[in-house]
C-alpha positions as MATLAB code, in Angstrom:
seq = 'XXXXXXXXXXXXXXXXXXXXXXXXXXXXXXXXXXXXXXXXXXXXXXXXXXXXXXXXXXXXXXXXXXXXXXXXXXXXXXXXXXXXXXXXXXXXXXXXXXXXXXXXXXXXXXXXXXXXXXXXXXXXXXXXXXXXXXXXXXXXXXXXXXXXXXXXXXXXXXXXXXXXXXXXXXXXXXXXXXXXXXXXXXXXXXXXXXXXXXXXXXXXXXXXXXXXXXXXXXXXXXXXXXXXXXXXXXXXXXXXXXXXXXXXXXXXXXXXXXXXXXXXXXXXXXXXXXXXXXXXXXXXXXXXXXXXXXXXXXXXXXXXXXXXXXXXXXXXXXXXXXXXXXXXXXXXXXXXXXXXXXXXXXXXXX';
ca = [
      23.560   -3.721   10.693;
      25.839   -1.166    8.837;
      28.948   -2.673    7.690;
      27.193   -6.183    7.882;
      26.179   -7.779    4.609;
      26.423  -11.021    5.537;
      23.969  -10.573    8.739;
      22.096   -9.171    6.740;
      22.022  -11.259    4.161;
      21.086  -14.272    6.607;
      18.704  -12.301    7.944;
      16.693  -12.066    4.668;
      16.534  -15.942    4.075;
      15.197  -16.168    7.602;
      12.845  -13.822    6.604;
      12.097  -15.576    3.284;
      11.892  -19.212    4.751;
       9.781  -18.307    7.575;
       5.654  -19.448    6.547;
       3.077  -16.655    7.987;
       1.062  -17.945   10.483;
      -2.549  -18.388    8.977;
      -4.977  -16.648   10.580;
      -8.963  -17.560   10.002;
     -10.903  -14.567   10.566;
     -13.319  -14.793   13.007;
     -16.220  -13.478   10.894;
     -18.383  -14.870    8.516;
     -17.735  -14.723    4.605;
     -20.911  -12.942    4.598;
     -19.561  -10.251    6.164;
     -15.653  -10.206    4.789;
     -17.803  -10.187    0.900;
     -19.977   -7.979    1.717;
     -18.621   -5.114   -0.321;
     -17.793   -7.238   -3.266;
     -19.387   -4.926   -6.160;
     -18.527   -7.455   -9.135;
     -20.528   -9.841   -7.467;
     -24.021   -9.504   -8.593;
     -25.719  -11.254   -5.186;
     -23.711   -8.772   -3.103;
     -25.096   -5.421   -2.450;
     -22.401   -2.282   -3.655;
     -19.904   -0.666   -1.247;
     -21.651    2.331    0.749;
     -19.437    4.821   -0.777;
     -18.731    7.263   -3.622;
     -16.382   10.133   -3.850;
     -19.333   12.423   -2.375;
     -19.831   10.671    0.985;
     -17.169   11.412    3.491;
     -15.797    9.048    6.434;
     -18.408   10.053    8.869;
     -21.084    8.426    6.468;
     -19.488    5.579    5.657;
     -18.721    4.792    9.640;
     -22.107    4.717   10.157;
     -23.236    2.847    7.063;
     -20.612   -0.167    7.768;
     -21.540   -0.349   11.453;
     -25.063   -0.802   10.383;
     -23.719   -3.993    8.290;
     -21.814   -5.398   11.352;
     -24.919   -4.846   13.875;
     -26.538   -7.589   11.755;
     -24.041  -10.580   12.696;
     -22.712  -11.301   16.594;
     -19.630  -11.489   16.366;
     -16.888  -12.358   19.442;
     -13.885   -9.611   20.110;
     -11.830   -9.164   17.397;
      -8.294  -10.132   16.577;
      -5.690   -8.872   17.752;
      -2.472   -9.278   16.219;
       0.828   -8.068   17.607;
       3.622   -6.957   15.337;
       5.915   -9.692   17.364;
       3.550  -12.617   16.323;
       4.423  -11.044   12.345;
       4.799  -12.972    9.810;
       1.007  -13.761    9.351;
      -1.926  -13.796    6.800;
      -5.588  -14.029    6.714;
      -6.735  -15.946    2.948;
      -8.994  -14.321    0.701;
     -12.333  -16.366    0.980;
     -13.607  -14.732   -2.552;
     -14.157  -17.267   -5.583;
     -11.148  -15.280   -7.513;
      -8.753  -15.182   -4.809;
      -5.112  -16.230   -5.901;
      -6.210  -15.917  -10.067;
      -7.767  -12.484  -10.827;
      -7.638  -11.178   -7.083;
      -4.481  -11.565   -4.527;
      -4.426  -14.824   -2.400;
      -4.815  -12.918    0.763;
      -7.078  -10.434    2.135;
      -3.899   -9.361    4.486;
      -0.495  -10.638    4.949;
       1.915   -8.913    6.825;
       5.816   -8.851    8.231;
       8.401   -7.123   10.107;
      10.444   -6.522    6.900;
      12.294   -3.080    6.931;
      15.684   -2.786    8.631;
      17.002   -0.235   11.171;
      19.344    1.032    7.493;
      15.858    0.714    5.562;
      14.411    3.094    8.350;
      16.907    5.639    8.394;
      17.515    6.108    4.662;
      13.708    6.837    4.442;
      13.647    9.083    7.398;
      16.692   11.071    5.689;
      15.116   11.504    2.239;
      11.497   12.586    3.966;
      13.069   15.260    5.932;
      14.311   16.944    2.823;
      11.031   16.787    1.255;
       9.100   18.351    4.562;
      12.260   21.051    5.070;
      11.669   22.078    1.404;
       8.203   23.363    2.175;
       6.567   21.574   -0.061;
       2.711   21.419    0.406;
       0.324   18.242   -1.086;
      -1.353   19.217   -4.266;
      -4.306   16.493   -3.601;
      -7.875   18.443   -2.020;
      -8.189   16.997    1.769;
     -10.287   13.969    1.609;
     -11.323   14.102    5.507;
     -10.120   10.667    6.541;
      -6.770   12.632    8.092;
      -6.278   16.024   10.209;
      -5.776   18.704    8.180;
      -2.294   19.173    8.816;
      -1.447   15.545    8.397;
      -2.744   15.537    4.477;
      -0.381   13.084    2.491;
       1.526   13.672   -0.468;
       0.872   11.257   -3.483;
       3.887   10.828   -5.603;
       3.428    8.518   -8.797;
       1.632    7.199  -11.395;
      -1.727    7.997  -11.310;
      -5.005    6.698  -13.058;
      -8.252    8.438  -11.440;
     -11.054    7.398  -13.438;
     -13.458   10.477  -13.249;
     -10.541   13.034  -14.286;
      -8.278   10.747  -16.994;
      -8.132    8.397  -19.675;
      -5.008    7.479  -19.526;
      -1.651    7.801  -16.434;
      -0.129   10.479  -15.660;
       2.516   11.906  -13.392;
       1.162   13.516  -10.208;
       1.842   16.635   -9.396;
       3.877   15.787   -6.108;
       5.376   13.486   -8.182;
       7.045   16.373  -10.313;
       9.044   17.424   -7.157;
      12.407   16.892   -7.057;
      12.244   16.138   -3.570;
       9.747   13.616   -3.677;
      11.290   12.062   -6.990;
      14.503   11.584   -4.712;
      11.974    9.895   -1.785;
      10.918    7.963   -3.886;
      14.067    6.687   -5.337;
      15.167    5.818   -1.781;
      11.755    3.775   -1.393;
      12.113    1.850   -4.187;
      15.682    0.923   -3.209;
      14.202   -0.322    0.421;
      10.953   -2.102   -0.755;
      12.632   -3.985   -3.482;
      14.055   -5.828   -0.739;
      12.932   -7.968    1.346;
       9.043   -6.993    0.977;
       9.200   -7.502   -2.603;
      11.030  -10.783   -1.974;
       8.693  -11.530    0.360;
       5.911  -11.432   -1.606;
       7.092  -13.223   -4.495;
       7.756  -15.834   -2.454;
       4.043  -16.081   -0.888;
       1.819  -14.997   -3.929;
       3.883  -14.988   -6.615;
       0.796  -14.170   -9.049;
       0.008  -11.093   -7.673;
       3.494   -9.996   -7.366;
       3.992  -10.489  -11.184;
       0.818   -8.011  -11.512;
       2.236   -5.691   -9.237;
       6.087   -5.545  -11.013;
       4.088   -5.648  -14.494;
       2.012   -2.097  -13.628;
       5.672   -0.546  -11.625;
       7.651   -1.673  -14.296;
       5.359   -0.437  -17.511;
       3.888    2.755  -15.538;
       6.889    5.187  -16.833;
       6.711    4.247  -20.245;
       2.805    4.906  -20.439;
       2.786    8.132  -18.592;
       4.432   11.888  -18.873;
       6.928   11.031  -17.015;
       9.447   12.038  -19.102;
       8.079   15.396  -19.102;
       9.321   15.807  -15.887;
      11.746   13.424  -14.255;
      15.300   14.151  -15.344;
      16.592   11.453  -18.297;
      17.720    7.959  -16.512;
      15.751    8.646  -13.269;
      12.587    7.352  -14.406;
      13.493    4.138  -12.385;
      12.633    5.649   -9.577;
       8.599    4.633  -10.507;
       9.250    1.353  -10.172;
       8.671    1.926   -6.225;
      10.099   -1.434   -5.798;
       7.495   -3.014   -7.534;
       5.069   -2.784   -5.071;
       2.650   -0.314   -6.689;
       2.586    2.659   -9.027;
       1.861    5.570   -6.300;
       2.813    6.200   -2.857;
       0.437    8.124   -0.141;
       3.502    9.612    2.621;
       2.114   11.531    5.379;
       2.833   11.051    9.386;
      -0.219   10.754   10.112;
      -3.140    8.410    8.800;
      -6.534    7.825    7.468;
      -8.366    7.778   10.801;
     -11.850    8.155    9.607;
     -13.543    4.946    8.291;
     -12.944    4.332    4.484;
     -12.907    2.262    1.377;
      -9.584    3.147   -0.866;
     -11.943    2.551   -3.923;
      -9.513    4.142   -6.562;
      -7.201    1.085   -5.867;
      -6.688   -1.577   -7.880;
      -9.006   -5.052   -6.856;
      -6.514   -7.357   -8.838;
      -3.113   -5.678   -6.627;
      -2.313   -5.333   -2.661;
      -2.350   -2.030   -1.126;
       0.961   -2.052    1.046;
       1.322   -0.185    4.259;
       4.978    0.089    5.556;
       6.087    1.991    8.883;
       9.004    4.042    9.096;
       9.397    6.459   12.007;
      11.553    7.004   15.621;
       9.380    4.723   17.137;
       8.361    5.119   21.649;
       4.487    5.897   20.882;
       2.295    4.862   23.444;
      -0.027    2.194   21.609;
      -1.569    0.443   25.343;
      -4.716    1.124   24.322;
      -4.125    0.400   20.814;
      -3.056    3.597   19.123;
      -1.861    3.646   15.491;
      -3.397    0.168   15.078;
      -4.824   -0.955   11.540;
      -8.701   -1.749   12.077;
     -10.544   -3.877    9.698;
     -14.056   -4.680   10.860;
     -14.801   -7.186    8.042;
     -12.784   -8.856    8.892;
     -13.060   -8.293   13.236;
      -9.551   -8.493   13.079;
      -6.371   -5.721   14.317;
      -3.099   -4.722   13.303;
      -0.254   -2.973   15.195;
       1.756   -1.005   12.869;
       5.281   -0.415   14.600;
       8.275    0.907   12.625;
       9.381   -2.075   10.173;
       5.832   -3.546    9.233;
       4.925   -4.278    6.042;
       1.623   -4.753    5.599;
       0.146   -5.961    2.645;
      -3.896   -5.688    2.212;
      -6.730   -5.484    0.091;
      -7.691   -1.515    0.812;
     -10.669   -1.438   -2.084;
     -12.411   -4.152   -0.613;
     -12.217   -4.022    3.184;
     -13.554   -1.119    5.116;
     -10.653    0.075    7.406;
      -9.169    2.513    9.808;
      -6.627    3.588   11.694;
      -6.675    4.284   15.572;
      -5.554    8.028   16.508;
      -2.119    7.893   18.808;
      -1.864   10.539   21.780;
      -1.021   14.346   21.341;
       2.074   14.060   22.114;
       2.978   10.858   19.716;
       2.368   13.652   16.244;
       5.472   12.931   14.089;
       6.782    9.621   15.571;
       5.940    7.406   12.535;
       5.677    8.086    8.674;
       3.520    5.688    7.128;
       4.032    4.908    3.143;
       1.307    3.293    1.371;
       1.923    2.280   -1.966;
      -0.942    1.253   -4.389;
      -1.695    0.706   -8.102;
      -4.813    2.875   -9.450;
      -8.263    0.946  -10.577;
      -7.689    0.710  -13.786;
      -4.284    0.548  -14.676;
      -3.782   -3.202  -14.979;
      -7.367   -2.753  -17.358;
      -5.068    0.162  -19.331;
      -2.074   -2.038  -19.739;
      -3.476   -5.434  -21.396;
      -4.909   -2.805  -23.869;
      -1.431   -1.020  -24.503;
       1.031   -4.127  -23.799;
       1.425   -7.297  -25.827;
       0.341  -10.466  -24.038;
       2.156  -12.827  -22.001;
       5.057   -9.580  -21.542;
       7.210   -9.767  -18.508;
       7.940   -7.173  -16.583;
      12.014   -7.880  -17.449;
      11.465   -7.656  -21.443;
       9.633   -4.152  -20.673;
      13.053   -3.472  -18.211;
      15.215   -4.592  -21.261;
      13.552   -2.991  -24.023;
      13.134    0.490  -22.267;
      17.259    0.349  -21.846;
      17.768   -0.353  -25.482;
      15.088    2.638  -26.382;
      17.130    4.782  -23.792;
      20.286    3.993  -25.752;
      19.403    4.706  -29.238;
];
């Protein structure tokens, strides 16, 4: 691809005029809504920040022993681009139009120039500042660079401590460069409402945060994270206990993309995204971007051999619960996420 631009560039509007493939999960909307707290006949999700992955394994396999369904889903990474609708009532208005929608999006550059900037972060000797949260190993903690909004700790975003790191702030500068690409595109073109949501939150986050406490005048662009969240989690491994990400936003996708040498044995499908609500699985090799509703859907991640530690680094950007809640309080209506772009420049310049 280097030295290419205009393969590239056709390569992109194949991307962009290619339609997922719909998929209809094979379980029933009972099941899919089941963890739906906002809707008063559904019960509430089986987890709070005391109860750990063990727990709520066995609470959501108590829901799915109450419906038969057939084998699940499996879905290839070579069958990409496809997408499962959101059955919800709010789907496609206050929620996104899918409950997953993914593609091979992320080029063999893309790869490399996130590969690059994560080994200086891990040859720095940096360590995570977030507690373990028990849905990785130990050693495979991720770091959490970003804007953050945890509800029990804050009133209002902040700068993460990873986030401070110079390293990290250069990671994510690369990221943003790759996902404002094609999976940005991609998703404008598919559910343009949501995308809007997510550019408003990456575009507005630095201006609403401390940001400027710590990231070096003119760099603060690098938050934007190519407008597909306000946050990253960046670890090589993954969340391999069963979990909700509750602290993620309902009305904005949580996006998984791979990055990583690639060769792991997945024949018994290892490193594959599980959602049970769904009875549906993912394969996540190196270029997928995989976009998903994380605080609804009770997921997990299959563990890959021994010997496969350290052959993929998986980047999951999100927006916080809350935020978009924060910014209709602090923005004025109907503002797009350009007039915040244009009158940050002309506050920079004065």
């Amino acid at each position: 691809m280097p030295g290419q631009p205009g393969r590239m560039k056709r390569r992109q509007r194949e991307w962009l005029a290619r339609k997922p493939r719909i998929i209809v999960s094979s379980a029933p909307n009972e099941l899919a809504h089941y963890y739906d707290k906002r809707a008063v006949p559904h019960n509430p999700r089986p987890v709070n920040k005391k109860k750990k992955p063990r727990r709520i394994e066995k609470k959501v396999k108590e829901v799915l022993a109450r419906f038969d369904l057939p084998p699940p889903t499996l879905v290839e990474s070579k069958d990409f681009p496809v997408a499962i609708p959101c059955t919800l009532p709010d789907a496609g208005k206050t929620r996104p139009e899918f409950w997953v929608i993914a593609f091979r999006a992320n080029t063999e550059g893309d790869n490399r120039q996130v590969l690059e900037a994560w080994k200086v972060v891990k040859d720095s000797g940096i360590k995570p500042a977030c507690r373990p949260s028990g849905r990785s190993k130990a050693e495979d903690d991720p770091f959490h660079p970003g804007i953050w909004l945890p509800s029990t700790q804050h009133d209002i975003p902040f700068l993460s401590v990873d986030g401070r790191h110079a390293e990290l702030q250069a990671f994510m500068k690369v990221f943003d460069k790759v996902a404002k690409g094609a999976p940005s595109k991609l998703l404008r073109v598919h559910d343009l409402n949501t995308q809007k949501r997510m550019g408003l939150a990456s575009f507005a986050s630095p201006y609403l945060a401390n940001t400027m406490d710590h990231v070096p005048t003119g760099d603060h662009w690098t938050m934007r994270l190519g407008k597909l969240g306000a946050a990253l989690a960046v670890n090589e491994g993954q969340s391999e206990g069963w979990h909700f990400d509750r602290n993620d936003d309902d009305s904005t996708y949580s996006v998984v993309s791979v990055f990583g040498e690639g060769g792991w044995d997945s024949t018994e499908r290892q490193g594959w995204l599980v959602i049970p609500q769904l009875n549906v699985e993912f394969e996540l090799s190196v270029g997928t971007v995989l976009f998903f509703q994380a605080s609804h859907l009770a997921h997990y991640v299959r563990p890959p051999n021994k010997d496969d530690k350290g052959k993929r680094l998986v980047v999951t950007s999100f927006t916080c619960a809350g935020m978009s809640e924060y910014y209709d309080k602090h923005l004025p209506p109907d503002l797009e996420p350009g007039e915040i772009f244009e009158r940050a420049k002309d506050e920079e310049s004065e």
